[in-house]
C-alpha positions, 0 to 999 in steps of 0.5 A: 118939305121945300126946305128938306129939299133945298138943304139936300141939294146944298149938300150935294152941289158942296160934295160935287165940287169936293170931289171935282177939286180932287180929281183936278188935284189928282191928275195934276200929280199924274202929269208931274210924274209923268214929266218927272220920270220923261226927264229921267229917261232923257238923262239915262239916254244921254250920249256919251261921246268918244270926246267925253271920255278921252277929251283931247279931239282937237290935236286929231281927225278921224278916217272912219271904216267906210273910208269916208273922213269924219274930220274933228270928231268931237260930240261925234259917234257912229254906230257902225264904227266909231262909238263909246261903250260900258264894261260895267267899270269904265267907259271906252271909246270903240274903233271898229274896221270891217275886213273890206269896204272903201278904204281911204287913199292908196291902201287895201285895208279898211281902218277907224283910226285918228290921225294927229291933225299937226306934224312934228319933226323928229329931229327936234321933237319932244313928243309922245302918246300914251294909251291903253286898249284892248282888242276886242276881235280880230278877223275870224279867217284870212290865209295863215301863211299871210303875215298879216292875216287876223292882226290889227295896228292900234298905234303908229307913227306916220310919215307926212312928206316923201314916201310916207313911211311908217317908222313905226306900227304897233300890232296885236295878232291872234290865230283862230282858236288860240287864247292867247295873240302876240303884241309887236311893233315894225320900223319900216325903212325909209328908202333910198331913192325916188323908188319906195317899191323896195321898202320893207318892214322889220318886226320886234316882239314884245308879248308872244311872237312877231310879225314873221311867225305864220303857219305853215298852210292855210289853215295850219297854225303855228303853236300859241304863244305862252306869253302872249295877250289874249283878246279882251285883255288890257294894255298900255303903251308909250311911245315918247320921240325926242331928238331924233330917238323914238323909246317905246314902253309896253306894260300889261298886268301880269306881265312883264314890261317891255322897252324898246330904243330906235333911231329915226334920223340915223339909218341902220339899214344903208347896205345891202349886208345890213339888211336883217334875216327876219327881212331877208326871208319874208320880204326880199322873196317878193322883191321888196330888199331896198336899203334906207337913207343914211339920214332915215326920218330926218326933215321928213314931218310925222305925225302920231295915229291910233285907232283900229286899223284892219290888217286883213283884207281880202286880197289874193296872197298871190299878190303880195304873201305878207299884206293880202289875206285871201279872207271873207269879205262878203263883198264888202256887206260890212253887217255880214262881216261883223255877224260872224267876226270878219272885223277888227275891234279894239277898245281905248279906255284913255290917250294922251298926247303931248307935243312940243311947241317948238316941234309943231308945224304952223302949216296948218291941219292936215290929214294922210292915211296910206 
């Protein structure tokens, strides 16, 4: 009897610790695929910044929609305007402006945009940037008699010194309700005299209209263009400057592409007689019919910006009927303006930037965005 008890106890003790030895091996499973599946997840969150899809954030510094200066913008993202996102094919760097809010420097509009962080010469350059984009918004209202009402400015050229001027801006403009929005770019003369009151801007077409087709009410738009680029559609451009002389290329599948030549250290526009018709009617109505220097941008340091840069503002046209939009700002809430589509967008899906040694000021990084 006493044996019977003592084999049944054996017996029970060894099952005891079978049974705790596979629970101890069964939570130790548990917890590595616990770990296993937490590392997974902090894979699959892992940022993607702008500077891993087009890495070269060292040639530039970022103005943000707020105003505020990001400076070097590498392993950076901001949520409300600077950001990368997935199409389901690509990554693409996000620039996005509100219509109002706190501009950076002298100008009335808001912008998310890079600036090259050196300068170059023209006279002696060698230098060029490349990108492709689409624009993804522009805004939803703005005065349609206003030319610079729901556009956007995706690439530029900028003057660092004197008047700091733009011998060049490349915008993307669309009317509410069209499909289709116009691509074209401006030269901005660089004035004569102390007095840059009188500068203006000339505008050529490159897919759809230019700068000077508005409507003719405020809400009366001017009839879309077959040729243009709708929004959400990608295109590329290059602008290469080389001694003195700016070539611009503009491509887009499915149409056709486009090349332009400017001059920038010899002026066209030196008398009065040469100013062109498209200026005469948009800009010398408002005062602004000055004439450039003969020698344009020549000696004057330049520097190379892309990004989204807001043309529509809530500016009164009474002001200026070319540049101030009369659009809903919504006091500046820049989450109002995005709800419903009072912003500008645009996606970069590459860049690049080449510059000549010899061309590249020592002076040491700088910043300008009027």
């Amino acid at each position: 009897m006493n044996k019977k008890t003592i084999k049944s106890t054996s017996l029970f003790s060894f099952l005891t610790i079978l049974t705790i030895l596979s629970s101890c091996n069964n939570k130790s499973k548990k917890v590595d695929v616990s770990t296993k599946s937490n590392t997974h997840t902090e894979e699959a969150k892992k940022t993607v910044y702008a500077s891993d899809v087009i890495p070269f954030f060292d040639h530039w510094k970022l103005i943000l929609g707020d105003g505020s200066n990001a400076g070097f913008a590498n392993n950076f993202e901001n949520t409300d305007f600077f950001y990368t996102t997935n199409d389901g094919k690509n990554d693409w760097v996000v620039f996005k402006a509100p219509n109002a809010g706190d501009t950076h420097g002298t100008s009335n509009n808001t912008r998310t945009e890079l600036a090259q962080a050196k300068k170059w010469y023209p006279k002696t350059a060698d230098d060029q940037l490349t990108a492709t984009l689409k624009v993804m918004n522009v805004s939803a209202t703005g005065d349609a008699r206003v030319a610079a009402s729901h556009a956007v400015v995706v690439g530029q050229i900028h003057s660092a010194d004197a008047h700091e001027n733009e011998p060049l801006k490349i915008f993307y403009k669309k009317f509410p309700g069209h499909t289709k929005g116009s691509v074209f770019w401006h030269y901005e003369i660089n004035t004569a005299g102390d007095d840059n009151s009188k500068r203006w801007d000339f505008s050529t077409a490159v897919w759809g209209n230019d700068f000077s087709v508005v409507g003719s009410t405020e809400n009366t738009y001017p009839e879309e263009p077959k040729d243009g680029i709708a929004l959400g559609e990608e295109f590329s451009y290059k602008v290469e400057v080389k001694n003195g002389i700016m070539n611009l290329s503009f491509t887009s599948e499915g149409h056709e592409t486009k090349t332009f030549t400017k001059n920038l250290i010899q002026s066209e526009y030196t008398a009065t007689t040469n100013i062109p018709k498209q200026t005469q009617a948009l800009f010398a109505p408002i005062g602004q019919d000055g004439i450039e220097r003969e020698s344009a941008y020549t000696g004057e340091g330049c520097f190379f910006k892309f990004g989204a840069y807001n043309q529509t503002n809530g500016k009164s046209p009474e002001i200026n009927k070319n540049w101030c939009s009369g659009a809903e700002t919504h006091g500046g809430d820049i989450q109002k303006q995005y709800e419903d589509g009072n912003y500008a967008e645009v996606w970069f899906k590459t860049a690049s930037i080449k510059v000549s040694g010899a061309s590249v000021s020592n002076e040491g990084y700088f910043i300008k965005n009027d």
